[in-house]
Each structure stands twice: as structure tokens, then as C-alpha cells.
PyMOL commands that place a pseudoatom at each C-alpha (Angstrom):
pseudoatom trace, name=CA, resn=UNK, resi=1, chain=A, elem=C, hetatm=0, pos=[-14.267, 10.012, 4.206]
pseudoatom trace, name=CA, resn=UNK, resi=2, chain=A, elem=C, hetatm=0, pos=[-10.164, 9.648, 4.253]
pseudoatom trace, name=CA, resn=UNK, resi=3, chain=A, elem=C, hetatm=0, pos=[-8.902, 11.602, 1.258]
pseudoatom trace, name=CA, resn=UNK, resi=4, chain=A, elem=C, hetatm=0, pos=[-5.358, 9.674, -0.496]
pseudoatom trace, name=CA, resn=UNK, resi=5, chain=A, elem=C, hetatm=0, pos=[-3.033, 10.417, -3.200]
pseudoatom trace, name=CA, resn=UNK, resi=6, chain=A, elem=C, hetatm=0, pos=[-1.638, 7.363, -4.802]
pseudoatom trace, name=CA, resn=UNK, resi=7, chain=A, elem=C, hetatm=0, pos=[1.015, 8.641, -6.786]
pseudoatom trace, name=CA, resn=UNK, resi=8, chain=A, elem=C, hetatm=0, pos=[1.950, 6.228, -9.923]
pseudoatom trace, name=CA, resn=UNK, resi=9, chain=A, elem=C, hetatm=0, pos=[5.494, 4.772, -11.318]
pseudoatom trace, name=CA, resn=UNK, resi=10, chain=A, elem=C, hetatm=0, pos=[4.793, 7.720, -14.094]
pseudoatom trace, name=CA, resn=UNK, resi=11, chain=A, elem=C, hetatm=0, pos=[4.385, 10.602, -10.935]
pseudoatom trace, name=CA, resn=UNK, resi=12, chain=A, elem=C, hetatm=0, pos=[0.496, 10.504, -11.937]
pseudoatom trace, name=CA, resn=UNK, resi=13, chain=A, elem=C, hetatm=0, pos=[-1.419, 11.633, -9.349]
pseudoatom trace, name=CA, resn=UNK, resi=14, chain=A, elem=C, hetatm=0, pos=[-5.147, 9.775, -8.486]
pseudoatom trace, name=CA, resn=UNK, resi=15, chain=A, elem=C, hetatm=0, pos=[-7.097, 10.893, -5.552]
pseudoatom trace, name=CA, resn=UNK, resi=16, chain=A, elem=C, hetatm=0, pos=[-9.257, 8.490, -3.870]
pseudoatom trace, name=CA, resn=UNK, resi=17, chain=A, elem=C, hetatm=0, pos=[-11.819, 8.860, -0.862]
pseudoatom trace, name=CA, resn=UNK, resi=18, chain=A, elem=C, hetatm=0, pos=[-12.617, 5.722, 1.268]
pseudoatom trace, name=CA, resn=UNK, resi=19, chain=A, elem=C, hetatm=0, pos=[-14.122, 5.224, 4.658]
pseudoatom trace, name=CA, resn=UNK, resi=20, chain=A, elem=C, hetatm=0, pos=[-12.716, 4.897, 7.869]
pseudoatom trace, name=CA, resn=UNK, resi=21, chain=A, elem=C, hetatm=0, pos=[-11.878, 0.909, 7.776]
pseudoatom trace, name=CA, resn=UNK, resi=22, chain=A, elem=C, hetatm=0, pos=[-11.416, 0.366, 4.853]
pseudoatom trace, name=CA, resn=UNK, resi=23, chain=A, elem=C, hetatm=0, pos=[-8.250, -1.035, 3.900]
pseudoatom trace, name=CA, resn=UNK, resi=24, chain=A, elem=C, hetatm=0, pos=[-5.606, 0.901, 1.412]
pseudoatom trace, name=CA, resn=UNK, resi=25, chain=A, elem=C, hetatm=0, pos=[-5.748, -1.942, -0.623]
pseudoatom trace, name=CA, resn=UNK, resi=26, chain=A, elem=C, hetatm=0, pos=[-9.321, -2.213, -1.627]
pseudoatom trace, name=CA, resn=UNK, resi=27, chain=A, elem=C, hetatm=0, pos=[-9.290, 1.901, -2.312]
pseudoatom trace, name=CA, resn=UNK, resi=28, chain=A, elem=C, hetatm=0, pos=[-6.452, 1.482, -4.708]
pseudoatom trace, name=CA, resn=UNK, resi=29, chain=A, elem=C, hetatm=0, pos=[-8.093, -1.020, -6.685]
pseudoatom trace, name=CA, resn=UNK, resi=30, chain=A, elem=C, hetatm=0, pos=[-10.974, 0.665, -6.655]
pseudoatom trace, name=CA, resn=UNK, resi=31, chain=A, elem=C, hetatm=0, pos=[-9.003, 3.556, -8.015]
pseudoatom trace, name=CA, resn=UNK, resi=32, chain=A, elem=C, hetatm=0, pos=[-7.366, 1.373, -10.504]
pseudoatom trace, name=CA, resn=UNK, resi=33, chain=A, elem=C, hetatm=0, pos=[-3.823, 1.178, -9.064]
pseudoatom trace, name=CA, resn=UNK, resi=34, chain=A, elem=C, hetatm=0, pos=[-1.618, -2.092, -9.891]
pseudoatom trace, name=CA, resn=UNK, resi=35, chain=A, elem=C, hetatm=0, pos=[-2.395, -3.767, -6.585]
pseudoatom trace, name=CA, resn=UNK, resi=36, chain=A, elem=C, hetatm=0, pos=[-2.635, -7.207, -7.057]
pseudoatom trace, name=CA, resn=UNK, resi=37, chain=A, elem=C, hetatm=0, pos=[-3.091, -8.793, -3.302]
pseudoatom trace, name=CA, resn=UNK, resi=38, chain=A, elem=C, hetatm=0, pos=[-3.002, -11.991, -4.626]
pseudoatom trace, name=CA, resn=UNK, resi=39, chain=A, elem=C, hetatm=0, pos=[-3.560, -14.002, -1.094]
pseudoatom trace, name=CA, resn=UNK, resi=40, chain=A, elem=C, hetatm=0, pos=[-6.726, -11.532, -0.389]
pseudoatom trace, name=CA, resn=UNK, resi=41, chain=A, elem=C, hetatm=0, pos=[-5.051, -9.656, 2.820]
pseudoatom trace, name=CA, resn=UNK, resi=42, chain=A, elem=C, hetatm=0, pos=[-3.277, -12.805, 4.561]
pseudoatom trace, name=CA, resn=UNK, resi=43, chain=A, elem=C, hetatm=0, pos=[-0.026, -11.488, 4.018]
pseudoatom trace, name=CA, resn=UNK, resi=44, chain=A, elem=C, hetatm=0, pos=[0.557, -14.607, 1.925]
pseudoatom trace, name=CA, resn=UNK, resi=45, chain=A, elem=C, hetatm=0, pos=[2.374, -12.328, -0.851]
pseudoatom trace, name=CA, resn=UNK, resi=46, chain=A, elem=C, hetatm=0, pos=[3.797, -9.011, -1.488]
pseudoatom trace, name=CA, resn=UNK, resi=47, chain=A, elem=C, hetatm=0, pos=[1.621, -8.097, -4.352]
pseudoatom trace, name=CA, resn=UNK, resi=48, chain=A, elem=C, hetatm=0, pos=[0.329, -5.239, -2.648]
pseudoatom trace, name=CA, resn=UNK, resi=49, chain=A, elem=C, hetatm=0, pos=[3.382, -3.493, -2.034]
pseudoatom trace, name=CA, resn=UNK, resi=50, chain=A, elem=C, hetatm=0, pos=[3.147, 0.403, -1.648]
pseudoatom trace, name=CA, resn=UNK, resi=51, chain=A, elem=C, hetatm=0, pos=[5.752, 3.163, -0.855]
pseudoatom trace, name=CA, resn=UNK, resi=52, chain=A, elem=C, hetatm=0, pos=[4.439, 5.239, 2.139]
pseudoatom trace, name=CA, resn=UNK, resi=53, chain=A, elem=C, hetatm=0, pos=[5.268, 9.324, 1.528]
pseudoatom trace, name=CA, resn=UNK, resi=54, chain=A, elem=C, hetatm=0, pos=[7.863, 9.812, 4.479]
pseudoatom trace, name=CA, resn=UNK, resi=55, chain=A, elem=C, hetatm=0, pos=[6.087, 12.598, 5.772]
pseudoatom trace, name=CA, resn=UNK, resi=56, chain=A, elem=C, hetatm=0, pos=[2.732, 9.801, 6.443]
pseudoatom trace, name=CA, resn=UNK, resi=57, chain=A, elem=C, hetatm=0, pos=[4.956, 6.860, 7.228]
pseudoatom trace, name=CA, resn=UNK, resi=58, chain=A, elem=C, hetatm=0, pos=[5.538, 7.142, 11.152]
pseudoatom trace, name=CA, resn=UNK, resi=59, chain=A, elem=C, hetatm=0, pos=[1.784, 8.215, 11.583]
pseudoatom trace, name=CA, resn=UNK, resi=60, chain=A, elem=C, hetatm=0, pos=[0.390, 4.587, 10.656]
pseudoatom trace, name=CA, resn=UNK, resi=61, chain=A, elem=C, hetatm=0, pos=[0.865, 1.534, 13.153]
pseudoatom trace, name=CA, resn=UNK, resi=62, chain=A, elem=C, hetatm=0, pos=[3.980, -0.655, 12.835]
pseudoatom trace, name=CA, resn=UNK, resi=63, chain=A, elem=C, hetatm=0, pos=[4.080, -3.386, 10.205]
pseudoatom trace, name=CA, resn=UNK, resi=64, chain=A, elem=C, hetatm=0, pos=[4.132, -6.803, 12.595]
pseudoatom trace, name=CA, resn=UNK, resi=65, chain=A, elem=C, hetatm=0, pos=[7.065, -9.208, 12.279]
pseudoatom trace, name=CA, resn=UNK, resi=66, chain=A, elem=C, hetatm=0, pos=[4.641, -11.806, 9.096]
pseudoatom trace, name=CA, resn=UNK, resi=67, chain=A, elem=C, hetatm=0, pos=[4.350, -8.302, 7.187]
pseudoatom trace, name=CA, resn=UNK, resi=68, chain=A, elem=C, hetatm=0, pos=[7.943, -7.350, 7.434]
pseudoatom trace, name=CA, resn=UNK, resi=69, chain=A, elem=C, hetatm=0, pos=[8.894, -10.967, 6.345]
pseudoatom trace, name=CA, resn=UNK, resi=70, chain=A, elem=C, hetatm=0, pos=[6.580, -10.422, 3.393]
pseudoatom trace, name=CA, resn=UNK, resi=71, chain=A, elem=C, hetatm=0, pos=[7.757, -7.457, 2.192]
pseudoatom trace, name=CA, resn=UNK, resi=72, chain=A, elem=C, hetatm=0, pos=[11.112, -8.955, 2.213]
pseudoatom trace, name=CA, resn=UNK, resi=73, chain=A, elem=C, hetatm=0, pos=[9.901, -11.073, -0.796]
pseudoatom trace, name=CA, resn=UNK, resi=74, chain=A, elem=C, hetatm=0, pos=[8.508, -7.596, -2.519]
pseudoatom trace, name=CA, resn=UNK, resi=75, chain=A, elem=C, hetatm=0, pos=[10.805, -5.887, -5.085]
pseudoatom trace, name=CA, resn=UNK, resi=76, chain=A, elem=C, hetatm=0, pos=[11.664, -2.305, -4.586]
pseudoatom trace, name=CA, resn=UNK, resi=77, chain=A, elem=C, hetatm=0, pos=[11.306, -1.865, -0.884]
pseudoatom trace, name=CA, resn=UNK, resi=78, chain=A, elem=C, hetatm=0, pos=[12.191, 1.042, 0.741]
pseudoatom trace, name=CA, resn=UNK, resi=79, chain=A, elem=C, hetatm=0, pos=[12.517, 2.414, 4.484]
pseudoatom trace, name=CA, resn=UNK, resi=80, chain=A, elem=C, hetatm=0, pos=[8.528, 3.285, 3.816]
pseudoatom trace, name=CA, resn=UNK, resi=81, chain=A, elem=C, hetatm=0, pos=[7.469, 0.327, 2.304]
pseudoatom trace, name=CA, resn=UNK, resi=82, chain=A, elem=C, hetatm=0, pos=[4.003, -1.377, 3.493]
pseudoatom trace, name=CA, resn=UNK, resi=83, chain=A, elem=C, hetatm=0, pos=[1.534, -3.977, 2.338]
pseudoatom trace, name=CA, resn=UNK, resi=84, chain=A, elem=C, hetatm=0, pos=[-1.649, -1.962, 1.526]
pseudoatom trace, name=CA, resn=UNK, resi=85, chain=A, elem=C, hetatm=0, pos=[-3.825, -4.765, 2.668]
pseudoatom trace, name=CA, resn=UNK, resi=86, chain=A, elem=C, hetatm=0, pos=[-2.317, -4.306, 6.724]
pseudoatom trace, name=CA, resn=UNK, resi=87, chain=A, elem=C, hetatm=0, pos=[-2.924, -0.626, 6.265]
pseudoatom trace, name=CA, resn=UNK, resi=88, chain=A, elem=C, hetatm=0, pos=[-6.721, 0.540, 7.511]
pseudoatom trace, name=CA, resn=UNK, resi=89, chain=A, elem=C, hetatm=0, pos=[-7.759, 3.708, 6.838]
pseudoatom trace, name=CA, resn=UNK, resi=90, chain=A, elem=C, hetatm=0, pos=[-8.542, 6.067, 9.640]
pseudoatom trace, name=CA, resn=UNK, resi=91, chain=A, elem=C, hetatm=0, pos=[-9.604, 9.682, 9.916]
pseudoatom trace, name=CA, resn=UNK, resi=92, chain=A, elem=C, hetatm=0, pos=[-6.079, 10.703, 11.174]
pseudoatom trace, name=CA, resn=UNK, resi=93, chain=A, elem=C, hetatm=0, pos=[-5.098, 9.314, 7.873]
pseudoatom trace, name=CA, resn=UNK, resi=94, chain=A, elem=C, hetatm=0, pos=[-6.827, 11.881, 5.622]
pseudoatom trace, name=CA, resn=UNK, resi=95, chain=A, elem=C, hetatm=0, pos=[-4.486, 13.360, 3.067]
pseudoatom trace, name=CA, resn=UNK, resi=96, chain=A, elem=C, hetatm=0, pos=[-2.140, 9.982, 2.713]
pseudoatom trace, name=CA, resn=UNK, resi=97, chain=A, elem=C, hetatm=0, pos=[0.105, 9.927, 0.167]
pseudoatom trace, name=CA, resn=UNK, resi=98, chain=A, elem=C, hetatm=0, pos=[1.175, 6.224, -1.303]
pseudoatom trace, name=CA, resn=UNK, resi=99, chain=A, elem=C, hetatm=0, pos=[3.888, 6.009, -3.907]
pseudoatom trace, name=CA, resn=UNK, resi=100, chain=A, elem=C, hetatm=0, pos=[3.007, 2.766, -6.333]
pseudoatom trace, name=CA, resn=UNK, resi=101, chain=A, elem=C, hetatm=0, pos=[6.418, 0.966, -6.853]
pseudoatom trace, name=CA, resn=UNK, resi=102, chain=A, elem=C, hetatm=0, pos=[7.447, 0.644, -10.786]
pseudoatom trace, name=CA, resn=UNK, resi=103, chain=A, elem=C, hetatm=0, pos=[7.869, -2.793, -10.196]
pseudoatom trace, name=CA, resn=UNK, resi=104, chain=A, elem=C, hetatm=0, pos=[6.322, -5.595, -8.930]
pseudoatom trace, name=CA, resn=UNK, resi=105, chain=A, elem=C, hetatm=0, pos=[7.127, -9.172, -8.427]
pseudoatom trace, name=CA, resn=UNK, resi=106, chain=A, elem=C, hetatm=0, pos=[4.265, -12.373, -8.196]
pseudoatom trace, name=CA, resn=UNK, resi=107, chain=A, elem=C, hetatm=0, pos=[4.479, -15.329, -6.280]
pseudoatom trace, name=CA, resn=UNK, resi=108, chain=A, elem=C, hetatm=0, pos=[6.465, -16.905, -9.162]
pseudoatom trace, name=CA, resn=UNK, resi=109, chain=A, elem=C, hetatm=0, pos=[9.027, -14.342, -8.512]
pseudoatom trace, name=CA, resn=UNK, resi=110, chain=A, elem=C, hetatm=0, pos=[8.557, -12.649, -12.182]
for i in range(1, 110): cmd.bond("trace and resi %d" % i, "trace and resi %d" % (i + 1))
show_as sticks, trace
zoom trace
């Protein structure tokens, strides 16, 4: 199991366990987080929008060029900033830390 601390708007702290493929997304639903991801993992939206710790960021793959465009769209970004949905979780991964932004923006742009 891949241990990860989503860290809320309000600093709460959840843990969550998921296993090795799984994708961030689907644990932080699971765990209750404000992850929307709207278009189901197409990168389609920005509705999953997360804040990767810094200290976790450079040890994940690089977001390709249709998830950087979409997290253009997202409000909040950051120098961290990923879709949950492109992010898979591996063993190498265990302790992750993911900040949830304070705000989010839909497809309608509210």
C-alpha cells in the first residue's frame, strides 16, 4: 500500500492508503477530498487540481504538454501543481504529501 497525506485548504491533515496504480485522484475521493474530475481522467478539466509538497514534486513523472495546458485553466496553480487523475501511485511514492487548493474553478469558470 502507498501511504499519502492530503493536506486540506484548513491545514487538516487525512491519511489515505491506496495501491500501487491507483490514481491520486480516485484515493482522494475516496478519502473525501474536493476532487471533482469532472471529465473522468481525460484531462478534459482542471477539477482535480492538487498542490504537490515540494519536497515530492520532482520524484513523480513530468506532467505532458495536454496536462500543463489544463492546469492553465485551474485556479491557484503553483510551481507544484498537478492533475491528480495523471498522477499513479507507485511504491516510491509512499509518504506523498498533496496540498488541496482553497479554490477551485468548474468548467463554467465559477
Amino acid at each position: 500500500m502507498v501511504s499519502v497525506t492530503f493536506v486540506t485548504a484548513k491545514g487538516e491533515k487525512i491519511a489515505g492508503e491506496g495501491e500501487a496504480g491507483t490514481r491520486l485522484l480516485e484515493l482522494g475521493q475516496a478519502k473525501g477530498m474536493p476532487l471533482e474530475g469532472t471529465c473522468e481522467g481525460q484531462m478534459a478539466c482542471s477539477t482535480c487540481h492538487v498542490v504537490i509538497d515540494p519536497a515530492w514534486f520532482e520524484k513523480l513523472p513530468p506532467a505532458v504538454e495536454d496536462e500543463e495546458d489544463m492546469l492553465d485553466l485551474a485556479a491557484g496553480v503553483t510551481r507544484t501543481s498537478r492533475l491528480s487523475c495523471q498522477i499513479e501511485l507507485t511504491d516510491e511514492l509512499d509518504g506523498l504529501v498533496v496540498h488541496i487548493p482553497s479554490e477551485a474553478r468548474d468548467m463554467q469558470g465559477r
